[in-house]
C-alpha positions as CSV (number, residue, x, y, z in Angstrom):
1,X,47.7,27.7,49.5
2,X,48.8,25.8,46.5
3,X,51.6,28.2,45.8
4,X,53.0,28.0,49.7
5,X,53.1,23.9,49.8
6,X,55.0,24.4,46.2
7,X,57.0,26.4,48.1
8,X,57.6,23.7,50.8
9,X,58.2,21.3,49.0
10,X,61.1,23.2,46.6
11,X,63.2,23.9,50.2
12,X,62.8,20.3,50.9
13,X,64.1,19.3,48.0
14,X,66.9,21.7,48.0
15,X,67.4,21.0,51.7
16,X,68.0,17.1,50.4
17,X,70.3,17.5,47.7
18,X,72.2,20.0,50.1
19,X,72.7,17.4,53.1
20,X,73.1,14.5,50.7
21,X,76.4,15.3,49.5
22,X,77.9,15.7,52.8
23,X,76.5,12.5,53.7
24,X,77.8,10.7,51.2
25,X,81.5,12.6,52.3
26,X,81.0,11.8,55.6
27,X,80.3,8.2,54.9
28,X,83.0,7.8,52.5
29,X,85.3,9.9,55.3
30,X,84.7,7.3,58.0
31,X,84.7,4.2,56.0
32,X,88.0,5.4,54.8
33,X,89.5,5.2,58.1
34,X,87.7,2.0,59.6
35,X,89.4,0.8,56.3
36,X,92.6,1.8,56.7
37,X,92.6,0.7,60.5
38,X,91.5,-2.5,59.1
39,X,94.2,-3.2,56.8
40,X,97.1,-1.9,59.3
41,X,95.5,-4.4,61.4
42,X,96.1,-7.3,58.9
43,X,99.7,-6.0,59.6
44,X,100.2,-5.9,62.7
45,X,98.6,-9.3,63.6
46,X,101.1,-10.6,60.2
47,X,104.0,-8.9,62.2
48,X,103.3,-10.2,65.6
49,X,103.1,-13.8,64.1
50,X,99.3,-14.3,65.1
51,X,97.6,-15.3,62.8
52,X,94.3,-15.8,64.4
53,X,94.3,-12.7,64.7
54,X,95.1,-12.1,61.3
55,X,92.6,-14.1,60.0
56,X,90.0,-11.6,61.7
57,X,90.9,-9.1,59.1
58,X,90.9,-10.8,55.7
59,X,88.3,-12.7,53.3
60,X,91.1,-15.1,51.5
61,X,89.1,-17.0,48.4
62,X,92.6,-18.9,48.0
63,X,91.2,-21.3,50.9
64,X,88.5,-23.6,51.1
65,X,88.1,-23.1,54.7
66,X,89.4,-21.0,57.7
67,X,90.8,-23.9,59.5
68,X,92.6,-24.3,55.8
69,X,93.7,-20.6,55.8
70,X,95.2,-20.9,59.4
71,X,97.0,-23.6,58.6
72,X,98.7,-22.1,55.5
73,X,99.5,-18.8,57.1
74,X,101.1,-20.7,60.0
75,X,104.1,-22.2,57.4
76,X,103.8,-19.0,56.5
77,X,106.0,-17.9,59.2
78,X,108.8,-19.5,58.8
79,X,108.7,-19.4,54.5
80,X,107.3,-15.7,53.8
81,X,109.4,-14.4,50.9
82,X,108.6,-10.8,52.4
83,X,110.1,-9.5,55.2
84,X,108.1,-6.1,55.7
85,X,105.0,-4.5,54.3
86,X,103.9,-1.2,54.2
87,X,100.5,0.2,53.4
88,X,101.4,3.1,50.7
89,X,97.8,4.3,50.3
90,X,94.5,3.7,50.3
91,X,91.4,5.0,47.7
92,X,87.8,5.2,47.7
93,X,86.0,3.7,44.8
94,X,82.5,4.4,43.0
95,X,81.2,1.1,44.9
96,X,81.8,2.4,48.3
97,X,84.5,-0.4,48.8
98,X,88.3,1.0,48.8
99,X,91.6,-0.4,47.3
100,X,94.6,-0.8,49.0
101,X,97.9,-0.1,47.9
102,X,100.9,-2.4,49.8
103,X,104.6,-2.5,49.5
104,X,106.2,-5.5,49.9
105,X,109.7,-5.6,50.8
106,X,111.6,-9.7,49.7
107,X,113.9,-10.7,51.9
108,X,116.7,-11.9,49.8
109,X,117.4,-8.3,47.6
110,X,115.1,-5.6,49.2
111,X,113.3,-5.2,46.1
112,X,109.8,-4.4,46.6
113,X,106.9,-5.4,44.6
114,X,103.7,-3.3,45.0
115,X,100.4,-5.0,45.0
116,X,96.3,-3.4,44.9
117,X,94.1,-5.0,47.5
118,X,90.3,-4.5,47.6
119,X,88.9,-4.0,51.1
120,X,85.1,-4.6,51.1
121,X,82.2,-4.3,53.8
122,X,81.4,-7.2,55.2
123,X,79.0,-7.8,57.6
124,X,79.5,-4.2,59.1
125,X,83.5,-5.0,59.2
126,X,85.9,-3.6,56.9
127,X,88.0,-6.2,55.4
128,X,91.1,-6.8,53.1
129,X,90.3,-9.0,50.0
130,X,92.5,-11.8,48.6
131,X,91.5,-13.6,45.2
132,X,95.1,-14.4,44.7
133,X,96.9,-11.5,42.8
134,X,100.2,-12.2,42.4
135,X,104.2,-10.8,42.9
136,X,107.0,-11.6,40.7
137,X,111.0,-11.1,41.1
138,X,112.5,-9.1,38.9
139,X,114.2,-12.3,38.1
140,X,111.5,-14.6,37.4
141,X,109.6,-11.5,35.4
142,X,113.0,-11.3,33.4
143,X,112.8,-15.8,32.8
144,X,109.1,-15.2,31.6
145,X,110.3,-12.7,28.9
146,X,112.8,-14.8,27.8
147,X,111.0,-17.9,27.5
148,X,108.3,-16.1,25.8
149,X,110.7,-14.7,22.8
150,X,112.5,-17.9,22.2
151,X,108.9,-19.6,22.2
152,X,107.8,-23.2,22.8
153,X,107.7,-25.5,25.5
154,X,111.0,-26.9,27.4
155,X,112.7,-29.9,26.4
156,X,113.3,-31.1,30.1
157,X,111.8,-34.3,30.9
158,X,110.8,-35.7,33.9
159,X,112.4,-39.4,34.1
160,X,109.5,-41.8,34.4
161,X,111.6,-44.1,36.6
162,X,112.1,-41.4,39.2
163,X,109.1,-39.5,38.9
164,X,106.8,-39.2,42.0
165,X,103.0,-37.6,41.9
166,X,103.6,-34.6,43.5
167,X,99.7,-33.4,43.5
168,X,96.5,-32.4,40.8
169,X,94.0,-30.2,39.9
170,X,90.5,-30.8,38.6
171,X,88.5,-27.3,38.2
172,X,86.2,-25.5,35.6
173,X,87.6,-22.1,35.4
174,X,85.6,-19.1,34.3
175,X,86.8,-16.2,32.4
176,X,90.0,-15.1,33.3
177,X,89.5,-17.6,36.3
178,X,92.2,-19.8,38.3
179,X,92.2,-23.0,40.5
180,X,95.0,-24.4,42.6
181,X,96.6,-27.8,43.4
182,X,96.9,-28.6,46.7
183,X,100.8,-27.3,48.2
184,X,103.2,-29.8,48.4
185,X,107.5,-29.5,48.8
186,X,109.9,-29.1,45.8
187,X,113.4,-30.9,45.9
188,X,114.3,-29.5,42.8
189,X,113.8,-26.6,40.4
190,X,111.4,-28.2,37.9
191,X,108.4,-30.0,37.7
192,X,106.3,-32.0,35.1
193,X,102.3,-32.0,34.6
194,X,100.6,-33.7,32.1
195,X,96.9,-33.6,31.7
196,X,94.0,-32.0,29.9
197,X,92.3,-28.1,28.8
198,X,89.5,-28.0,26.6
199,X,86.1,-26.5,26.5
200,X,83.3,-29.3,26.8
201,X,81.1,-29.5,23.5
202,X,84.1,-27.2,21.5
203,X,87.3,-28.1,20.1
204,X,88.9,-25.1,19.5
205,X,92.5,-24.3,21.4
206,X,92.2,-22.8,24.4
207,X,95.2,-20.7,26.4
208,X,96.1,-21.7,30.1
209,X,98.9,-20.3,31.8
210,X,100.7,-23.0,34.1
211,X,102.7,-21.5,37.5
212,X,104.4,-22.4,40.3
213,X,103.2,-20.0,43.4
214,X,103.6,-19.5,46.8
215,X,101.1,-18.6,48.5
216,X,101.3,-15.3,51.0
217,X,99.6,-13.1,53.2
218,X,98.7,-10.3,50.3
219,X,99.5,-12.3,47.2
220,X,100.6,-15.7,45.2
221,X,104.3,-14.9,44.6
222,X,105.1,-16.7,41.1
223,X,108.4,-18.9,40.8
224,X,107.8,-19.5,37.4
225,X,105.2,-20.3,34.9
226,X,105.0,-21.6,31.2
227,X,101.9,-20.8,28.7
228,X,100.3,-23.7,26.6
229,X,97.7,-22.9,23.9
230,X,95.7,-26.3,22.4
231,X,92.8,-28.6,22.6
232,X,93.7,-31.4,25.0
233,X,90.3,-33.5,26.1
234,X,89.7,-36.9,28.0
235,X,86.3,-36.6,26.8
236,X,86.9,-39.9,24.2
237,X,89.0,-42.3,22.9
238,X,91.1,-40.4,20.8
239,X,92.1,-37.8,23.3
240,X,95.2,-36.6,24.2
241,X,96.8,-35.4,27.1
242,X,99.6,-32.8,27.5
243,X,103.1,-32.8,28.6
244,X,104.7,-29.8,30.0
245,X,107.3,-28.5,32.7
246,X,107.6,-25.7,34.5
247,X,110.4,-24.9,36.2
248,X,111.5,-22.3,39.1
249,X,113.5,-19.2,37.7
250,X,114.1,-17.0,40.8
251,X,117.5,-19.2,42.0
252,X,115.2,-20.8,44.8
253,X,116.2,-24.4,45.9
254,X,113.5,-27.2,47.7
255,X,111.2,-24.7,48.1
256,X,108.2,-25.6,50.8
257,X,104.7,-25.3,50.5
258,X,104.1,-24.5,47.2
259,X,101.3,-25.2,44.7
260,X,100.9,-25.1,41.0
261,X,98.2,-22.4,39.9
262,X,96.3,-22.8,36.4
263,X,95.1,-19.7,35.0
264,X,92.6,-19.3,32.5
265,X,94.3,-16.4,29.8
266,X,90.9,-15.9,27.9
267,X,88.5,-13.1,29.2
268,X,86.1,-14.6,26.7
269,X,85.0,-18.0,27.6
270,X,85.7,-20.8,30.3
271,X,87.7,-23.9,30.1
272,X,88.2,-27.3,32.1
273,X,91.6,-28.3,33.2
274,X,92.7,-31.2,34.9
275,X,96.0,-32.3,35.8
276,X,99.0,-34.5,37.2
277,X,102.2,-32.7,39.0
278,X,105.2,-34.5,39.3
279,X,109.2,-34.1,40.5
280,X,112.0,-36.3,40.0
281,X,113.1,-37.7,43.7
């Protein structure tokens, strides 16, 4: 008797560990292609200019609020810097979520950027995942470089007499983390911001990366950005403040909508940032 429920319960095993795999296949299989349909989706809704619609499809942490969202992707319309998008692939990963990978065609030159997008379960609905990954032009990626070997900050100046307070930031960032300014319009090509990065209860430097973005259906496209490494705290009386500019290195002119994006460079600790934007008018 003993031997015979042994038995049993070997083919039961062996039963499981035979159906499992093609579970897991057939789960991955199917949640490929709800996937995918979900992302093509996020397409076609961006294609026929409803954005409702589109807004079904996404999780975009860029936003505050869906009311905020649908606003932004309205202008949108009018100021996308791509004019098609093509979904090139899409993977399963370990974490039965999927990643995938878009084309984006710009307007202006053809060339297309290629971005990853994670598309997670939600609620039992396959969605495409936005936490602000970012497109460059060849142009402005060519700027960076430059900027970075000659080293240093610019020597443009905003002109106190003309300035105007364009918007600001206030965020704690995490590691590797990012907040945003609210969007505002650019006349010109540069802007100023002045303000403060530190870690409270430290005073070593820290490294924040300073951009001008648009912000898109699949990603922040970056108009230009400048890197500042220091200490800079408003936490006493001896404090200081920075002064920096960053200006817009793709040949775009009054440029609508856009915001300026602090990143957090270290992958090993946080830092506060707060900030001032302003453009001579």
């Amino acid at each position: 008797m003993k031997n015979k429920l042994a038995s049993l319960v070997v083919i039961s095993c062996m039963m499981l560990v035979a159906i499992f795999p093609s579970i897991t296949k057939a789960y991955s299989t199917d949640g490929k292609e709800l996937a995918k349909q979900s992302v093509n989706n996020y397409i076609k809704a961006i294609q026929n200019r409803n954005v409702d619609e589109a807004s079904k499809w996404v999780i975009d942490t860029r936003f505050n609020s869906t009311a905020e969202q649908i606003s932004e992707y309205k202008e949108l319309l009018s100021t996308n810097p791509f004019s098609k998008v093509y979904l090139e692939r899409i993977n399963a990963n370990s974490d039965y979520s999927f990643t995938a990978t878009l084309n984006l065609v710009r307007k202006d030159n053809n060339e297309v950027n290629k971005v990853s997008l994670p598309v997670i379960n939600k609620d039992g609905k396959w969605k495409l995942l936005i936490e602000g990954q970012e497109t460059m032009s060849s142009a402005v990626k060519g700027e960076i470089q430059l900027d970075k070997k000659l080293s240093g900050l610019s020597d443009d100046t905003i002109t106190p007499m003309a300035a105007v307070h364009v918007g600001s930031y206030n965020d704690w960032l995490a590691k590797s983390g990012s907040t945003y300014s609210g969007s505002f319009d650019m006349i010109g090509k540069i802007i100023g911001v002045s303000g403060w990065q530190y870690q409270p209860a430290f005073t070593d430097a820290r490294t924040v990366i300073y951009q001008i973005v648009k912000k898109g259906f699949f990603s922040d496209d970056v108009k230009g950005e400048t890197t500042l490494t220091g200490y800079y705290t408003d936490e006493s009386a001896s404090g200081s403040s920075f002064y920096l500019t960053v200006s817009v290195t793709d040949g775009s002119s009054s440029l609508q909508g856009v915001s300026v994006k602090a990143k957090n460079a270290s992958s090993i600790s946080g830092v506060f940032v707060k900030g001032f934007i302003y453009e001579n008018r």
